[in-house]
TIMI-582096 format. One record per residue (C-alpha): x, y, z; chain; residue in one letter; residue number from 1. Coordinates in pm, whole numbers, plus 50000, padded with zeros to 5 digits. Example, Ala and Ser with C-alpha at 12.3 -4.5 7.8 and 13.67 -1.06 7.14 Angstrom:
residues 2
ATOM    c1    c2    c3 lovo tormar guse
ATOM 51230 49550 50780    A      A    1
ATOM 51367 49894 50714    A      S    2
//
This chain:
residues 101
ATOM    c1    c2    c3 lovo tormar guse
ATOM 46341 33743 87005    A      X    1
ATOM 46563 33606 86646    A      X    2
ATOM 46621 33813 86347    A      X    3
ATOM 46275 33638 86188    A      X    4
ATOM 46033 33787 86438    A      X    5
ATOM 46224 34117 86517    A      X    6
ATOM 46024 34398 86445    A      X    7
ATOM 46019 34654 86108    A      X    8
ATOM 45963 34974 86189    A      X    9
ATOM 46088 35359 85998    A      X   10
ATOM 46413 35437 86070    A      X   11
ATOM 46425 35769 85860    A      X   12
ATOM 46134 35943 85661    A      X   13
ATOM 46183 36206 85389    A      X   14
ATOM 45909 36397 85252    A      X   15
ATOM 45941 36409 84879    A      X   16
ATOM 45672 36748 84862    A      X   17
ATOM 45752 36831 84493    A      X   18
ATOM 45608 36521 84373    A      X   19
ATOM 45276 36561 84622    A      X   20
ATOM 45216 36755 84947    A      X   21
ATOM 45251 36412 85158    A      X   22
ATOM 45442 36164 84959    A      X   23
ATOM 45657 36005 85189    A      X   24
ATOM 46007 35745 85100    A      X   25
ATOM 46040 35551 85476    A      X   26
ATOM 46411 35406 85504    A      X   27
ATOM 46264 35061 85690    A      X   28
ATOM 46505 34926 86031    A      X   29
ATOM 46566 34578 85767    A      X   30
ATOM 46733 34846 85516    A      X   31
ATOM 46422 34843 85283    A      X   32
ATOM 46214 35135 85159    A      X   33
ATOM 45837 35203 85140    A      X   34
ATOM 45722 35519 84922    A      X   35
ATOM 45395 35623 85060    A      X   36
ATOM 45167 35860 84813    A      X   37
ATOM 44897 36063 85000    A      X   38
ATOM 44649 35965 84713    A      X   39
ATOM 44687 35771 84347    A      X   40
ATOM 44690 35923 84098    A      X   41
ATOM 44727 36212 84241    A      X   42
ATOM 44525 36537 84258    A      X   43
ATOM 44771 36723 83970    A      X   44
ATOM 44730 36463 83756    A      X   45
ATOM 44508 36507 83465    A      X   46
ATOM 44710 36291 83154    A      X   47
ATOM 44534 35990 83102    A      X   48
ATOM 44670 35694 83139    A      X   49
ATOM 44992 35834 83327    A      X   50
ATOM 44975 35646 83620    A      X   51
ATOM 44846 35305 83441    A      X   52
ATOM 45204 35140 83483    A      X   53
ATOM 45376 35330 83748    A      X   54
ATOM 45503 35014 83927    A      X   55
ATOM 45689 34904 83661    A      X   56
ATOM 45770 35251 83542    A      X   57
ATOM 45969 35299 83899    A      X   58
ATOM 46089 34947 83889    A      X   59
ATOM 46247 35028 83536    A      X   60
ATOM 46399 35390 83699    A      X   61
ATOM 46534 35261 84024    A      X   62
ATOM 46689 34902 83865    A      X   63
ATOM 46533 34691 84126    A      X   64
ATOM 46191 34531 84203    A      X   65
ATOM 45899 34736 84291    A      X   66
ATOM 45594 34546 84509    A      X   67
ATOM 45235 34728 84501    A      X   68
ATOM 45156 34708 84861    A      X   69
ATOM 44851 34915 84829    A      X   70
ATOM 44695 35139 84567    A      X   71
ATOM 44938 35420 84730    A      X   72
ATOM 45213 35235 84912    A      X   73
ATOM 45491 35055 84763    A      X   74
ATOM 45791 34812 84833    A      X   75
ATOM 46117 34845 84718    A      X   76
ATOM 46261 34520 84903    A      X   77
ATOM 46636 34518 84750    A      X   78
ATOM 46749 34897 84682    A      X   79
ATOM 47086 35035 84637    A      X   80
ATOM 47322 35308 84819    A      X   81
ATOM 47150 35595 84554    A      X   82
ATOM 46755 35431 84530    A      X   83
ATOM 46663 35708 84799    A      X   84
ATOM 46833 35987 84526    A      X   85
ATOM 46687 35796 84235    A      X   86
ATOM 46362 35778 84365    A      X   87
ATOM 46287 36177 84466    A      X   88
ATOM 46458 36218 84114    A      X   89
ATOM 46214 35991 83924    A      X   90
ATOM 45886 36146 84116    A      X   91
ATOM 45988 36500 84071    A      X   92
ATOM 46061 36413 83660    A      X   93
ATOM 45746 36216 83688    A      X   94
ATOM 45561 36511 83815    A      X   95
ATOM 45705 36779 83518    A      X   96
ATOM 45656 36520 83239    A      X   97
ATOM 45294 36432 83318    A      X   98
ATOM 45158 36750 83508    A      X   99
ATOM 44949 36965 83259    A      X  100
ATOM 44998 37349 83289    A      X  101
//
């Protein structure tokens, strides 16, 4: 098997629970990351309109391209040594900004 075909699978998951009781950031064997949301938007979320941009939002957070895989699975294709920190940083912030009390 070459490089081309060999296969992607998870080499590390962290839950990210603060942001939703599921979300998931998967540190792919190629080096890139998937964030996997149990539901979008999700169940907290009652602002309208919060979640309308929230690809580019995290795009603009983490400094790197963001690709909408699904409505609740995203690619983050060329991240840095900190994305993984940036990333549960920016959902948990996310989460306090936009959560009503």
């Amino acid at each position: 098997m070459n490089d081309a075909e060999e296969e992607v699978d998870v080499a590390h998951e962290e839950q990210v629970h603060e942001f939703d009781d599921g979300t998931e950031i998967w540190i792919m064997t190629d080096d890139t990351l998937r964030l996997k949301l149990p539901c979008m938007p999700p169940s907290w979320n009652h602002r309208l309109g919060a979640f309308d941009s929230f690809e580019q939002t995290l795009s603009h957070a983490l400094g790197t391209s963001v690709e909408g895989l699904d409505k609740e699975f995203f690619g983050i294709h060329k991240p840095q040594p900190d994305t993984v920190v940036r990333l549960r940083a920016f959902l948990i912030d996310f989460r306090q900004r936009n959560e009503l009390a």
